[in-house]
N, C-alpha and C positions, 0 to 999 in steps of 0.2 A: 504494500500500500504506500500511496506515494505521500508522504507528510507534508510537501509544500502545493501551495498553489499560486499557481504564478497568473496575478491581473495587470491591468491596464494603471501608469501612472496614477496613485488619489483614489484607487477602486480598494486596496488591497487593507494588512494591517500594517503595512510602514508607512510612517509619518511622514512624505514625500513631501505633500503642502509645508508642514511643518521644516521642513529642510530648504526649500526652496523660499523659503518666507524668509528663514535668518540668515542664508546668503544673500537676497535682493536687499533685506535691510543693513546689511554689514556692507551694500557697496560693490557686491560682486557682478560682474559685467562681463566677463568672461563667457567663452563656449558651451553648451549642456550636450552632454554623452549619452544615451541611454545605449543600457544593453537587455534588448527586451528576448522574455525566455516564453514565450507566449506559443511558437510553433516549433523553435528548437532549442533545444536544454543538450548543451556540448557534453554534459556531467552523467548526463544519462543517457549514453547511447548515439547522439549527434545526431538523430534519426529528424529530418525535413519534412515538415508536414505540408498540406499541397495548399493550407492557406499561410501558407509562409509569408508571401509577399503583403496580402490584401491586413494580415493581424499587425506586419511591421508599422507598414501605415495607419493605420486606428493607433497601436504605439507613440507612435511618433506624435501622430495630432493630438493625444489624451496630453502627452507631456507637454506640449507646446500652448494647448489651452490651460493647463495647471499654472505654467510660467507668467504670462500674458495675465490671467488672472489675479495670482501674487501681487504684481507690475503695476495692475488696474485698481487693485485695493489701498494702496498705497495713500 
């Protein structure tokens, strides 16, 4: 049985907002990385799922609407 569950930046139980909140207010300006495990988990098997591409992107946009967010609360 697999113990983790891996969701969309802000869906899950880490405190992403919370993370992204006290770098936007400390000033940080920099790059954002995600490494989303949503279709492949390198850890277990490396195995591609065939919504590979279509979950990167819902990824990517959850994170970039969490940021944007943060930004807009401000």
């Amino acid at each position: 049985m697999d113990r983790h569950e891996f969701r969309l930046p802000g869906e899950g139980a880490a405190d992403v907002a919370g993370c992204v909140r006290l770098l936007v207010e400390n000033g940080y300006s920099g790059a954002w990385s995600v490494e989303p495990r949503l279709s492949l988990r390198p850890h277990d098997g490396g195995l591609l799922g065939a919504d590979a591409g279509e979950m990167f992107v819902r990824f990517v946009r959850a994170m970039q609407d969490l940021v944007l967010a943060v930004r807009d609360a401000r």
